[in-house]
One Martini backbone bead per residue (centre of mass of N, CA, C, O) as a GRO file, in nm:
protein
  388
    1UNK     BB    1  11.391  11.626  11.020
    2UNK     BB    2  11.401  11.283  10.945
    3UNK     BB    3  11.689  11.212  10.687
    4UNK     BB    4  11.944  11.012  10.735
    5UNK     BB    5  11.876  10.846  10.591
    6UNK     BB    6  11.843  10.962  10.329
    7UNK     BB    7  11.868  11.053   9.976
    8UNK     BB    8  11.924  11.331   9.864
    9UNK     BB    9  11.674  11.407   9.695
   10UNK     BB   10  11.493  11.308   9.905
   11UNK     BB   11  11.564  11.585  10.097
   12UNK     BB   12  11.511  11.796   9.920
   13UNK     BB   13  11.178  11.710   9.922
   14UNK     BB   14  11.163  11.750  10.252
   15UNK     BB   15  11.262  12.073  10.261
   16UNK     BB   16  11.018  12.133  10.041
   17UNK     BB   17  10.762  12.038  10.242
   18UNK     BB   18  10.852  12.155  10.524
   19UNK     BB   19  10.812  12.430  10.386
   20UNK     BB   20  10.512  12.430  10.296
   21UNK     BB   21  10.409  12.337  10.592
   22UNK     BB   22  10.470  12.604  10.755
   23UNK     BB   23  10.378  12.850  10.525
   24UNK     BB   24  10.080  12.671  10.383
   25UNK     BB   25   9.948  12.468  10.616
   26UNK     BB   26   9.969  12.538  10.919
   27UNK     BB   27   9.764  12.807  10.909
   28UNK     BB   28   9.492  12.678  10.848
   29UNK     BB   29   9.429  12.396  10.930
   30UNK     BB   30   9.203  12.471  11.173
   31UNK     BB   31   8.994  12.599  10.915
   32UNK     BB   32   8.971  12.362  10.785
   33UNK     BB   33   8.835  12.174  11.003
   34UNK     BB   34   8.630  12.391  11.059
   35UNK     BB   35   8.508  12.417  10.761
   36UNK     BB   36   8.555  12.140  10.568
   37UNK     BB   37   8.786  12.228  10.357
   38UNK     BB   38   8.905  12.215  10.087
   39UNK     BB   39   9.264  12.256  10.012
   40UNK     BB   40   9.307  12.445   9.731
   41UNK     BB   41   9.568  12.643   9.839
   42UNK     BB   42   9.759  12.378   9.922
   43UNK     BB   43   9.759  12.226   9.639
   44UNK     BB   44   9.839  12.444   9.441
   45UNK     BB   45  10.110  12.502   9.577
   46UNK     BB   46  10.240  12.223   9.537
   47UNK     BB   47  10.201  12.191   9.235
   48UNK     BB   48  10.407  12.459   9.186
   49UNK     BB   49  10.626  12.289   9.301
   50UNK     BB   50  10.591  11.937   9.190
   51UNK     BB   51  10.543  11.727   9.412
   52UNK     BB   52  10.287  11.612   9.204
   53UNK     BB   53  10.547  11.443   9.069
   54UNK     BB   54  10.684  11.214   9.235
   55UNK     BB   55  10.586  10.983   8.969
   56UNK     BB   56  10.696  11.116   8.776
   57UNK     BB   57  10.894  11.111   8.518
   58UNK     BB   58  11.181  11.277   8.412
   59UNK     BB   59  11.101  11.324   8.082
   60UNK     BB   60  10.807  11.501   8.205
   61UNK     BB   61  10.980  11.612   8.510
   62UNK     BB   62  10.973  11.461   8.714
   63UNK     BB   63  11.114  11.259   8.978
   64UNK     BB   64  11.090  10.934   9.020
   65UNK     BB   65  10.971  10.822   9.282
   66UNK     BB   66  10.870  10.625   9.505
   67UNK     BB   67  10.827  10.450   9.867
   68UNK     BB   68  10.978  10.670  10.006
   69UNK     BB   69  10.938  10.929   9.950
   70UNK     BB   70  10.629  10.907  10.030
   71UNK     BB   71  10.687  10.878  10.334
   72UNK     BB   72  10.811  11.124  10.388
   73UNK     BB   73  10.671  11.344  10.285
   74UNK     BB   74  10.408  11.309  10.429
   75UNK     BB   75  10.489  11.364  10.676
   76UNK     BB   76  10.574  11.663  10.651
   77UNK     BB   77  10.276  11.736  10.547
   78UNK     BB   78  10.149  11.653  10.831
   79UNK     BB   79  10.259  11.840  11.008
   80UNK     BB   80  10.052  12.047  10.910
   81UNK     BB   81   9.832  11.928  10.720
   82UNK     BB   82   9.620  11.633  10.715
   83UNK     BB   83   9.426  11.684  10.497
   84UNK     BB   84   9.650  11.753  10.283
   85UNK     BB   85   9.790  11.491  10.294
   86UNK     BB   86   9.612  11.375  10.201
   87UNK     BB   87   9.531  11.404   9.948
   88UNK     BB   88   9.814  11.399   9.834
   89UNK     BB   89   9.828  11.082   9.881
   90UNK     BB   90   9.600  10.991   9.699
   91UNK     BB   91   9.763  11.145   9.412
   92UNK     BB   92   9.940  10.948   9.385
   93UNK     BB   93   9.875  10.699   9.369
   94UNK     BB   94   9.704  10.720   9.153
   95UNK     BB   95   9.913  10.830   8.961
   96UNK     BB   96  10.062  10.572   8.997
   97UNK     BB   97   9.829  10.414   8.815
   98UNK     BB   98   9.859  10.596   8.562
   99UNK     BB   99  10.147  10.503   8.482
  100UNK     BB  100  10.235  10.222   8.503
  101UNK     BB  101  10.035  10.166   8.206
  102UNK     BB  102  10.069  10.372   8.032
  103UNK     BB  103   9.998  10.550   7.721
  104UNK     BB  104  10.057  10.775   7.556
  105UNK     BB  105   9.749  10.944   7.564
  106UNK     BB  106   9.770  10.897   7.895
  107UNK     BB  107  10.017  11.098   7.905
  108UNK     BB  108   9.916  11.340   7.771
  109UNK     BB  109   9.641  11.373   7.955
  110UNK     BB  110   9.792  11.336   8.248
  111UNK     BB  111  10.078  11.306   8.330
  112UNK     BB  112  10.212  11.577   8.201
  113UNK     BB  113   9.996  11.781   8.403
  114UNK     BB  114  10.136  11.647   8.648
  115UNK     BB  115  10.423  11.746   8.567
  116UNK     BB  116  10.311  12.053   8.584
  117UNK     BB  117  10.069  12.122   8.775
  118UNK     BB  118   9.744  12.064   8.643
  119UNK     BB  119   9.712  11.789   8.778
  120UNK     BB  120   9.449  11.639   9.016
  121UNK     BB  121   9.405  11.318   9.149
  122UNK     BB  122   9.173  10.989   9.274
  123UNK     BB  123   9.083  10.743   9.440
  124UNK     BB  124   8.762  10.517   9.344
  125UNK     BB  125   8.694  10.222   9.549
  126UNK     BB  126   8.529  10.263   9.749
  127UNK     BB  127   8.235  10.121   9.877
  128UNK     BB  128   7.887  10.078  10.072
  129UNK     BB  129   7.895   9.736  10.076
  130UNK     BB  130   8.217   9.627  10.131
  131UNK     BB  131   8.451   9.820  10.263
  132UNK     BB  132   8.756   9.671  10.289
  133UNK     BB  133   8.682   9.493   9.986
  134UNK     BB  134   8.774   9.671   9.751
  135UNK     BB  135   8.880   9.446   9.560
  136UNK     BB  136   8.509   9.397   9.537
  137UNK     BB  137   8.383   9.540   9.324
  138UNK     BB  138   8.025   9.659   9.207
  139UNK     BB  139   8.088   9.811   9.000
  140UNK     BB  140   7.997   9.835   8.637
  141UNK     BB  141   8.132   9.766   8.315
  142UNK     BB  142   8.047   9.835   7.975
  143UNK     BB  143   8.114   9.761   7.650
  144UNK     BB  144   8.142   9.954   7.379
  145UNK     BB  145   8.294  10.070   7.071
  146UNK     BB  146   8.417  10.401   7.233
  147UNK     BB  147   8.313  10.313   7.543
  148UNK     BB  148   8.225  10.331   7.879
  149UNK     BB  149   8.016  10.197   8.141
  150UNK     BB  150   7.904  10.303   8.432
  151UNK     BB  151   7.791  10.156   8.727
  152UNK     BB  152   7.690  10.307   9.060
  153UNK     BB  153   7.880  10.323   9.398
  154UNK     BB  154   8.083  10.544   9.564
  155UNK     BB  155   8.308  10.557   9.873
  156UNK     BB  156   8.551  10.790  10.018
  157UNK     BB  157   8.640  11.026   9.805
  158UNK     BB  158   8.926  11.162   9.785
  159UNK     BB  159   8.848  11.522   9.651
  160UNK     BB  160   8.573  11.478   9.636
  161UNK     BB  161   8.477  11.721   9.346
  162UNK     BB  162   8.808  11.839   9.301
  163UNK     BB  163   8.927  11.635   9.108
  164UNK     BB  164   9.046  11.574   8.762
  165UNK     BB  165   9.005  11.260   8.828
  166UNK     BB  166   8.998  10.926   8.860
  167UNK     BB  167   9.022  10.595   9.013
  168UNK     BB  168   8.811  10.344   8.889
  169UNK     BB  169   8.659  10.078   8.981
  170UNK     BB  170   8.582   9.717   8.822
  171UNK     BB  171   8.327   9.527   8.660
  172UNK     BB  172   8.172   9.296   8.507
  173UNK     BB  173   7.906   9.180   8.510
  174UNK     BB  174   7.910   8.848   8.679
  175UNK     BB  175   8.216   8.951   8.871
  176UNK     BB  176   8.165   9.048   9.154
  177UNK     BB  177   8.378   8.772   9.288
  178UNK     BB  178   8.635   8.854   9.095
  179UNK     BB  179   8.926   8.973   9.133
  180UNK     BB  180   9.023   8.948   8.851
  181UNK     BB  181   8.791   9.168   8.726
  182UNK     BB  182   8.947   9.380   8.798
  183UNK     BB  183   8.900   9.749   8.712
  184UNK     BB  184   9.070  10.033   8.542
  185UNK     BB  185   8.993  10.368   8.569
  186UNK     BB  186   8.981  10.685   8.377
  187UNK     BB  187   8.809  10.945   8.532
  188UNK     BB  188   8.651  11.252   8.487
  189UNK     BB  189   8.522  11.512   8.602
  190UNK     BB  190   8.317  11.589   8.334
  191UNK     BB  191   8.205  11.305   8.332
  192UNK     BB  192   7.922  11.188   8.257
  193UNK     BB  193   7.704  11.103   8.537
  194UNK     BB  194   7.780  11.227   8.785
  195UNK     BB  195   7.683  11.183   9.099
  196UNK     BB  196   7.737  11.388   9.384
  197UNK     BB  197   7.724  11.404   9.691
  198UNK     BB  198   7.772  11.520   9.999
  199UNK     BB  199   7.932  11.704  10.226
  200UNK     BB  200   8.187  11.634  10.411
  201UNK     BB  201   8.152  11.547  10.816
  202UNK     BB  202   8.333  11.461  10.976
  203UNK     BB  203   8.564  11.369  11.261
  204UNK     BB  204   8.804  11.410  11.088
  205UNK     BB  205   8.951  11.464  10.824
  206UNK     BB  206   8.751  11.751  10.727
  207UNK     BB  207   8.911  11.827  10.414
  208UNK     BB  208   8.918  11.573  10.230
  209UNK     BB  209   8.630  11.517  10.074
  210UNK     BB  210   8.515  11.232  10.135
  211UNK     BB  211   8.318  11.145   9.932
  212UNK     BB  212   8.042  11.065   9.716
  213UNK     BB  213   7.936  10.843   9.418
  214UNK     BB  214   7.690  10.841   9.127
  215UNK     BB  215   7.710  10.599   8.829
  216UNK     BB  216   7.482  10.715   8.540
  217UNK     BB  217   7.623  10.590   8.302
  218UNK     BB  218   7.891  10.653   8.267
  219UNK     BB  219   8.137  10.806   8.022
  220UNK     BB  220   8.409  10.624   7.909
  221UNK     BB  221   8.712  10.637   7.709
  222UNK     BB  222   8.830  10.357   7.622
  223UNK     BB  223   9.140  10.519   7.656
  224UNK     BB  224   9.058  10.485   8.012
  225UNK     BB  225   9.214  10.218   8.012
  226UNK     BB  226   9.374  10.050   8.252
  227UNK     BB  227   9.558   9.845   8.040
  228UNK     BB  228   9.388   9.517   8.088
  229UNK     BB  229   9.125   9.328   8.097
  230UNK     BB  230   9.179   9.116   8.355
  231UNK     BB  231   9.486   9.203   8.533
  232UNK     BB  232   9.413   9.404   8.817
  233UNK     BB  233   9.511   9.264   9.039
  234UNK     BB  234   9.807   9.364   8.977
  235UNK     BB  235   9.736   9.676   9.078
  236UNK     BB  236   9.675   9.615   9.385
  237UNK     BB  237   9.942   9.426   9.474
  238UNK     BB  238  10.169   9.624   9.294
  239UNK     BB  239  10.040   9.948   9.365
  240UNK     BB  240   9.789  10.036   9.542
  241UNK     BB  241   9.862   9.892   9.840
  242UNK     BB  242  10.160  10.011   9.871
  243UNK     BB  243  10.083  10.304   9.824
  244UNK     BB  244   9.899  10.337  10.018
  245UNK     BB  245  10.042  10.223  10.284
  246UNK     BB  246  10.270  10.432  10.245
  247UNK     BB  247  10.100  10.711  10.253
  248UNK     BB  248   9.937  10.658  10.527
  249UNK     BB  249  10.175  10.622  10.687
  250UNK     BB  250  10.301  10.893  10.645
  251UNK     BB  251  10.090  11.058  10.754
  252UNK     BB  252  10.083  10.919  11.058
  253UNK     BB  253  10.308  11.007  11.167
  254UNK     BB  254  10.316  11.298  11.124
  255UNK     BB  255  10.089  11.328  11.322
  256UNK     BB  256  10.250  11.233  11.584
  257UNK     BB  257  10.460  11.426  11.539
  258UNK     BB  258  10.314  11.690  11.604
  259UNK     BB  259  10.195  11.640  11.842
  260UNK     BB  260  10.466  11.583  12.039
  261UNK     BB  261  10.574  11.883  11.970
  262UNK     BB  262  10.377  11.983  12.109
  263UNK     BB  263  10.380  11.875  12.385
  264UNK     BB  264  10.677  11.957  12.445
  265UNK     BB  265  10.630  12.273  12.422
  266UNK     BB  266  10.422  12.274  12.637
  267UNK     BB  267  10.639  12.182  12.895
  268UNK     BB  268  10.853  12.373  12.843
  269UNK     BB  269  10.649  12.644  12.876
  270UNK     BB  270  10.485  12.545  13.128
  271UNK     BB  271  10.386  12.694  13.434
  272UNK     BB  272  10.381  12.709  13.763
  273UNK     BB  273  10.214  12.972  13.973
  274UNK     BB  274  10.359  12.825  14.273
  275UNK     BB  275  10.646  12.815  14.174
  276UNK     BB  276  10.759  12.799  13.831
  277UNK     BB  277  10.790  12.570  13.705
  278UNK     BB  278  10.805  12.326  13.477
  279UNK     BB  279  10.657  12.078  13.376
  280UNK     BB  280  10.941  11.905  13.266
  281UNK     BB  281  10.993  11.870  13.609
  282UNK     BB  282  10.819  11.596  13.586
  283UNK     BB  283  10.900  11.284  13.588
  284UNK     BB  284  10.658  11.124  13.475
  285UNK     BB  285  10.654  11.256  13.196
  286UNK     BB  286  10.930  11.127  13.114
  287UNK     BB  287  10.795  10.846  13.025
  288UNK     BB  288  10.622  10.924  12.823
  289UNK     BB  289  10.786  11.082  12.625
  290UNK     BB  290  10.992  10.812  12.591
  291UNK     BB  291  10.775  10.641  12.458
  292UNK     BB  292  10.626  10.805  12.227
  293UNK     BB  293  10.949  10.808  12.068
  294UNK     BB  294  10.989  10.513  12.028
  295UNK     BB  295  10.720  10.463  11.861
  296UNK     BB  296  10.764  10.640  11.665
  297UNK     BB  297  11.054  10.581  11.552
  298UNK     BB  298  11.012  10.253  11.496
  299UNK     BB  299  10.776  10.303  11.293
  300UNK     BB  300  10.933  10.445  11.070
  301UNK     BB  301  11.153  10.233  11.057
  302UNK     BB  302  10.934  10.056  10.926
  303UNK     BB  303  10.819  10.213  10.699
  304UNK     BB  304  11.086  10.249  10.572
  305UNK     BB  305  11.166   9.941  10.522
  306UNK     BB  306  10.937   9.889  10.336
  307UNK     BB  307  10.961  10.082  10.109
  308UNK     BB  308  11.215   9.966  10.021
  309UNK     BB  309  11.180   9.651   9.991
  310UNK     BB  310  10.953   9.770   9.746
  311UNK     BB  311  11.128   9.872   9.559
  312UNK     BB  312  11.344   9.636   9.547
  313UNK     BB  313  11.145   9.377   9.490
  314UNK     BB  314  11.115   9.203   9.784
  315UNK     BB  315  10.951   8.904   9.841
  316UNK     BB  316  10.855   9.021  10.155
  317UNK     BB  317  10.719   9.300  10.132
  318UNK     BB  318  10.426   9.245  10.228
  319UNK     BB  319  10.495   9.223  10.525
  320UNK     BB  320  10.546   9.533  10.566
  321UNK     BB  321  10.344   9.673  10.455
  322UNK     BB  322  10.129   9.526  10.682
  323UNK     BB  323  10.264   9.630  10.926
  324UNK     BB  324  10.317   9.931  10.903
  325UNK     BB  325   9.995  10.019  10.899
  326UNK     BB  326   9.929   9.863  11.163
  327UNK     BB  327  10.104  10.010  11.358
  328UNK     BB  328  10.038  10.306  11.321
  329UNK     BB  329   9.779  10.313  11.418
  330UNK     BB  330   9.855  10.204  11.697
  331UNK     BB  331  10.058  10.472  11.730
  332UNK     BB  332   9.905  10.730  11.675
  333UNK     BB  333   9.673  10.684  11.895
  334UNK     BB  334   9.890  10.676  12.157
  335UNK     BB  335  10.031  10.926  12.113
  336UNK     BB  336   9.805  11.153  12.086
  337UNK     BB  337   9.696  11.059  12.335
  338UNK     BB  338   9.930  11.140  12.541
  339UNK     BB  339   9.936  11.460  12.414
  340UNK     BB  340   9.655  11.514  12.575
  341UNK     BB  341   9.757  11.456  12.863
  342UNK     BB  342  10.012  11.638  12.861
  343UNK     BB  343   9.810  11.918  12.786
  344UNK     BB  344   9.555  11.867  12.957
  345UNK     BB  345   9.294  12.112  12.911
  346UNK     BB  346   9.402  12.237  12.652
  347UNK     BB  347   9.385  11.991  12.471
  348UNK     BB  348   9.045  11.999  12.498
  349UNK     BB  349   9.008  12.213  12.335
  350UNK     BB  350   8.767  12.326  12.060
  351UNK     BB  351   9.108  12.421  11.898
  352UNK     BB  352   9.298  12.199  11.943
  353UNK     BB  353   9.538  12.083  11.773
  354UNK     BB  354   9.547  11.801  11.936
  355UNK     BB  355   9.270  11.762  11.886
  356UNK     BB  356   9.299  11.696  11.584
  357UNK     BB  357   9.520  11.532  11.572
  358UNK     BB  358   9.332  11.312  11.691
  359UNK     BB  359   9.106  11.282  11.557
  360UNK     BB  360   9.251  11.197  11.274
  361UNK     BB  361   9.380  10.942  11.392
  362UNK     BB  362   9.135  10.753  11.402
  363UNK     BB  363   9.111  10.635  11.106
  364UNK     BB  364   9.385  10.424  11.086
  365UNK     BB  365   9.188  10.167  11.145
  366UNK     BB  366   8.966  10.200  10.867
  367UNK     BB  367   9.123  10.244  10.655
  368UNK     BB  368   9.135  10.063  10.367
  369UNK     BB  369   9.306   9.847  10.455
  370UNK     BB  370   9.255   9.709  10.778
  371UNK     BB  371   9.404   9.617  11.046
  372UNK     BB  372   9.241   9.330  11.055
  373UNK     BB  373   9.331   9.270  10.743
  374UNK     BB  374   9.638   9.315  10.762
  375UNK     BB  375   9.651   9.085  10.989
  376UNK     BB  376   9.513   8.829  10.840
  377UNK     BB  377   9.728   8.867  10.604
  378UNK     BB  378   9.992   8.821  10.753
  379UNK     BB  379   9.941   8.562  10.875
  380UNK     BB  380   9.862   8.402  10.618
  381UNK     BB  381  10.166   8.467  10.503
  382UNK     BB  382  10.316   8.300  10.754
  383UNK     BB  383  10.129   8.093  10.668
  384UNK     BB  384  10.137   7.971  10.357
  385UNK     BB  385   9.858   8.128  10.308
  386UNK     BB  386   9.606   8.284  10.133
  387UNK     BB  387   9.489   8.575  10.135
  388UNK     BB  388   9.158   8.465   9.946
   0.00000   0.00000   0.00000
């Protein structure tokens, strides 16, 4: 558990994720991905820990850590099982948008529950016609005289149709180029009006429930906007951007850090039985193995470095953590490639841990914003370009 960088506090929270992942995720892990099965019962322990106050204040119990701990935690718990550490960290990023602006009414019906381990919520901003540009949503809400009204379709909600809220982006009619209209809204599981698609069956993290969700004039009331209309771009790049982007990296860490730690004790219990030597006598392997801990170390350490600058509001912030979860992709399917190759036809095997988290780490290339999208952010950004 890679913690010397870490203050206390943070430390405490990774040997309680590390003790879950060990636990109550690691044991299931290969079951919920055969099965595509949301993982209600690893969810349930994480929220009795109180894990999933991560983002709440100290005053209504939570921890109120930033994104240092959501970097390290969500590693931990990619340890155990890829797909709950996503849900978790879908939960995070959400929880921290309910935080960031809320009202005492939307503290007592939202925060409070998640600081009790009562309430799992998620966000809900990706469409199936937008891709990766999530900030320009086509969803449409009318604003009534006591409720907002929403119409339209999301697609690729993790844990949709098991969490307790959704954070859903929207805009008003004849807004839907304009970054600036973007609006947060918190949907609840059993507003009016919710017609969810069918059950995930992706080809990696297959129990995230990743579903999609068709909002048939769908009643949220009035009381359930996040802010207020008109301003939330800039929850996009204040909240939403840095949680999301430092979230994903921290499951994709962990995600390699899991393949490597197999095929090294792959190699180290395994033996040829015409010598009786140990796989990891073979020179060539130890080459492959030394460049796999490089890329994983470096990344992390650009990881946590990112996720500091955002902490302390330092204002190149955005390059590092657009450089960080680009990387992260990167690192992570040539990490997970490696040790499926180090671990030769066991590592292919139809129910092998590498092979699944090889699966899992495909998606870290296609999650919005994508590699491409995140490396045009960045380019753009060092020649003193706008983003949009």
């Amino acid at each position: 558990m890679p913690t010397s960088d870490l203050d206390p506090a943070i430390v405490k929270l990774c040997e309680l994720a590390a003790d879950v992942a060990g636990r109550t995720l690691a044991p299931v892990a290969d079951e919920i991905d055969q099965a595509a099965a949301w993982p209600s019962a690893s969810m349930a322990v994480l929220a009795q820990t109180g894990l999933t106050a991560l983002h709440m204040p100290r005053r209504i119990n939570g921890h109120e850590q930033g994104l240092l701990a959501l970097a390290a935690v969500t590693e931990e718990l990619a340890v155990g099982c890829s797909s709950t550490a996503m849900c978790y960290a879908m939960h995070c990023v959400a929880s921290k948008v309910l935080e960031a602006k809320a009202t005492p009414d939307q503290e007592e019906r939202f925060l409070a529950p998640i600081a009790q381990g009562r309430h799992i919520t998620s966000l809900a901003l990706s469409e199936p016609g937008t891709g990766a540009y999530f900030f320009l949503p086509r969803v449409q809400f009318r604003s009534g005289e006591d409720s907002y009204v929403l119409s339209g379709e999301k697609s690729f909600i993790t844990s949709g149709g098991h969490a307790d809220s959704y954070v859903v982006s929207a805009v008003p009619p004849g807004a839907e180029l304009d970054p600036g209209a973007f609006t947060c809204l918190a949907v609840e599981r059993d507003a009016p009006g919710l017609e969810w698609g069918p059950e995930w069956r992706g080809f990696g993290m297959r129990g995230n429930s990743s579903r999609g969700v068709v909002l048939n004039d769908a009643r949220v009331p009035r009381g359930n906007l996040l802010g207020a209309e008109g301003d939330q771009l800039w929850y996009v790049f204040e909240v939403i951007a840095p949680y999301f982007l430092i979230a994903m990296s921290g499951v994709y860490v962990g995600i390699a850090r899991a393949a490597l730690q197999s095929a090294i004790a792959h190699l180290q219990e395994r033996r040829h039985s015409h010598t009786g030597d140990a796989l990891s006598a073979a020179p060539p392997l130890w080459h492959d193995v030394a460049e796999a801990w490089t890329e994983l170390e470096a990344t992390r350490r650009l990881v946590r470095h990112a996720a500091r600058q955002a902490d302390a509001g330092a204002a190149d912030a955005a390059l590092h953590l657009f450089a960080a979860k680009a990387r992260v992709a990167q690192m992570v399917n040539s990490v997970t490639e490696t040790a499926m190759i180090l671990t030769g036809g066991r590592g292919y095997g139809e129910h092998s841990a590498i092979g699944r988290l090889h699966r899992d780490a495909r998606a870290a290339n296609v999650m919005a914003p994508t590699s491409h999208l995140l490396k045009t952010w960045l380019g753009r950004s060092l020649l003193n370009l706008p983003l949009m």
